[in-house]
C-alpha positions as CSV (number, residue, x, y, z in Angstrom):
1,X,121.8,111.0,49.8
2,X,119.3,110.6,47.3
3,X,115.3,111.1,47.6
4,X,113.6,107.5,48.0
5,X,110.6,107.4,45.2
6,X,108.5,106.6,48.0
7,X,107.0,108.5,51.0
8,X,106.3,106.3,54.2
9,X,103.0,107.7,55.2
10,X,102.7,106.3,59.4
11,X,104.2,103.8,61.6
12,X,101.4,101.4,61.8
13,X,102.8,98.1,64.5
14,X,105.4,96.9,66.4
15,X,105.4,93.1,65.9
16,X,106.4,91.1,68.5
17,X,107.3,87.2,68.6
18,X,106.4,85.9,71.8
19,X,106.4,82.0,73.3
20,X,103.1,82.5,74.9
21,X,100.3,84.7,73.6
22,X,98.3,83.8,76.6
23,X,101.0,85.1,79.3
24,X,101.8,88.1,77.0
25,X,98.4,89.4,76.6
26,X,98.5,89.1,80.6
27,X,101.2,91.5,80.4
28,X,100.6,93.6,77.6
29,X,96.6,93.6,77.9
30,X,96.3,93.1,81.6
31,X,99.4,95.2,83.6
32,X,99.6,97.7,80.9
33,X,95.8,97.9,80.0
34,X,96.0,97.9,75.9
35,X,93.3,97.2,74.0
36,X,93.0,94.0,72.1
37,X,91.8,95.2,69.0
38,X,91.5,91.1,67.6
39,X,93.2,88.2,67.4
40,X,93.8,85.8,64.2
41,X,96.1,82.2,62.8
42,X,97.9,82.7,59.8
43,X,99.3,79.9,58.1
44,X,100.0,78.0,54.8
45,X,101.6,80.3,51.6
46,X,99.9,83.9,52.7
47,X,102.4,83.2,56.1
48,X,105.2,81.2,54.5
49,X,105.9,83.9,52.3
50,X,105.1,87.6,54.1
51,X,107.7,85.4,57.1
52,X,110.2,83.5,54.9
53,X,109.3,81.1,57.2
54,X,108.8,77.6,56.0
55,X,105.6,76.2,57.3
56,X,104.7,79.3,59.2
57,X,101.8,78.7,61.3
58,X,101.0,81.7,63.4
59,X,98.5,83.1,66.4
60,X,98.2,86.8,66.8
61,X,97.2,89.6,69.1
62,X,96.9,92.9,67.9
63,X,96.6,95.3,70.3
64,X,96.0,99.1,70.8
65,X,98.3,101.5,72.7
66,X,98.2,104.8,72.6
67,X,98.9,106.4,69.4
68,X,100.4,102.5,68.1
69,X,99.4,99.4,68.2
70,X,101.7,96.5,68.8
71,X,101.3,92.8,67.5
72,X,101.9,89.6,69.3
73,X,103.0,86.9,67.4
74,X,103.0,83.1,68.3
75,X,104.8,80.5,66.0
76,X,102.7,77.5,66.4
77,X,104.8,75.9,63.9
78,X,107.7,75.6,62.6
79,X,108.5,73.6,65.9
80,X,111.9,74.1,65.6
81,X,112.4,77.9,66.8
82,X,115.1,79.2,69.2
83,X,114.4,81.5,72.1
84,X,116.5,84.8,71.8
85,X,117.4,87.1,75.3
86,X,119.3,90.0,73.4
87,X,120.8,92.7,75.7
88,X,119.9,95.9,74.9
89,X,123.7,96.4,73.3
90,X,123.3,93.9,70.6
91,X,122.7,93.8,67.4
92,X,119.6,94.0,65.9
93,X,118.0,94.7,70.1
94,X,115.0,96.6,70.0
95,X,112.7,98.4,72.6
96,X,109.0,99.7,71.9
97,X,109.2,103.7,74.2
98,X,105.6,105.2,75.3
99,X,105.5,108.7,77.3
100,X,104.0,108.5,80.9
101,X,102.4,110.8,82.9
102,X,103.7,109.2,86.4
103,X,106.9,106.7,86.1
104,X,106.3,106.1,89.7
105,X,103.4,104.3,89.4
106,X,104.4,102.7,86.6
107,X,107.2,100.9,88.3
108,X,104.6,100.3,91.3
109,X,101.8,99.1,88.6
110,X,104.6,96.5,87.4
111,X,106.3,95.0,90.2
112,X,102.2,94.7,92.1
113,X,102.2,92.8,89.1
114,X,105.5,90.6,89.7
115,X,107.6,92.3,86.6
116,X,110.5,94.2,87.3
117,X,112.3,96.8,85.9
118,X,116.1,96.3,84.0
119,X,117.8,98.8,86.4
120,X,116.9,102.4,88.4
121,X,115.1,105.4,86.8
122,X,117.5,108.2,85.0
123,X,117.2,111.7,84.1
124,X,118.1,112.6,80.6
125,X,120.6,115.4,80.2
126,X,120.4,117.7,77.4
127,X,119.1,117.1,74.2
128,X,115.5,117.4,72.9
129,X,114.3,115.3,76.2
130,X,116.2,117.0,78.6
131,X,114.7,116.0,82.3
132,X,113.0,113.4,80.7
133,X,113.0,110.6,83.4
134,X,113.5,106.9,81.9
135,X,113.5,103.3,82.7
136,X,113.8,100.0,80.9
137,X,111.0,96.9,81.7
138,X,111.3,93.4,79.9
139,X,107.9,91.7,79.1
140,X,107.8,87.7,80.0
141,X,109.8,86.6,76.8
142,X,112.8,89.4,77.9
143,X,111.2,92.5,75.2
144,X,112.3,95.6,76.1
145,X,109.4,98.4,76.7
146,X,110.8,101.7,77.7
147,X,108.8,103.9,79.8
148,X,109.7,107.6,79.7
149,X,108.0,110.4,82.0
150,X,108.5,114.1,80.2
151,X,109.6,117.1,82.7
152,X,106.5,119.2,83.8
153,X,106.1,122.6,82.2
């Protein structure tokens, strides 16, 4: 492999397209307790052509988590748009991870809170998070957030 003439200096957002910025920031800003840092409508050629999307007409959230920030999108137009629920084994599936400090009440936080997680916490085996207990959650458009609690030292 060759050297890219380039250097990527930081992740800066996860970008998220959502069907409801209002429910979302309930979940994002109110059960997990991010920061909305502000919010903003894009539309006409600035959003037609970052998106590729003809007659992009967007509302955003941007909020702050710790150490990244992640960015809710709402397509207010086009009004044709199709509502994807990709399981974590298909293509082009993605999951934002944070590190906890208690997964316990994490998983209590979020079902007092009527979300659920996908399926049981697991213990990692081996590898460079070995102990490392993890769980998959789905936000309220089906996004994958993946909670992971390190082993104590």
């Amino acid at each position: 492999m060759t050297k890219p003439p380039f250097k990527i200096l930081q992740a800066d957002h996860t970008g998220i397209t959502v069907r409801d910025i209002e429910a979302s920031l309930a979940f994002w800003q109110g059960v997990l307790g991010f920061k909305l840092l502000y919010r903003a409508r894009r539309m006409g050629a600035f959003a037609e052509e970052v998106t590729g999307v003809a007659e992009a007409e967007i509302d955003i959230a941007v909020l702050l988590a710790p150490g990244h920030k992640i960015e809710l999108l709402q397509y207010i137009a086009p009004c044709h748009r199709e509502h994807l629920r990709p399981r974590a084994c298909d293509i082009g599936s993605v999951h934002v991870a944070f590190d906890v400090d208690n997964l316990d009440a994490v998983l209590a936080h979020i079902e007092a809170a009527d979300w659920q997680a996908v399926g049981a916490p697991q213990i990692i085996a081996g590898g460079a998070r070995n102990g490392t207990r993890v769980v998959y959650v789905r936000d309220p458009d089906g996004t994958t957030i993946e909670f992971m609690q390190p082993p104590t030292v």
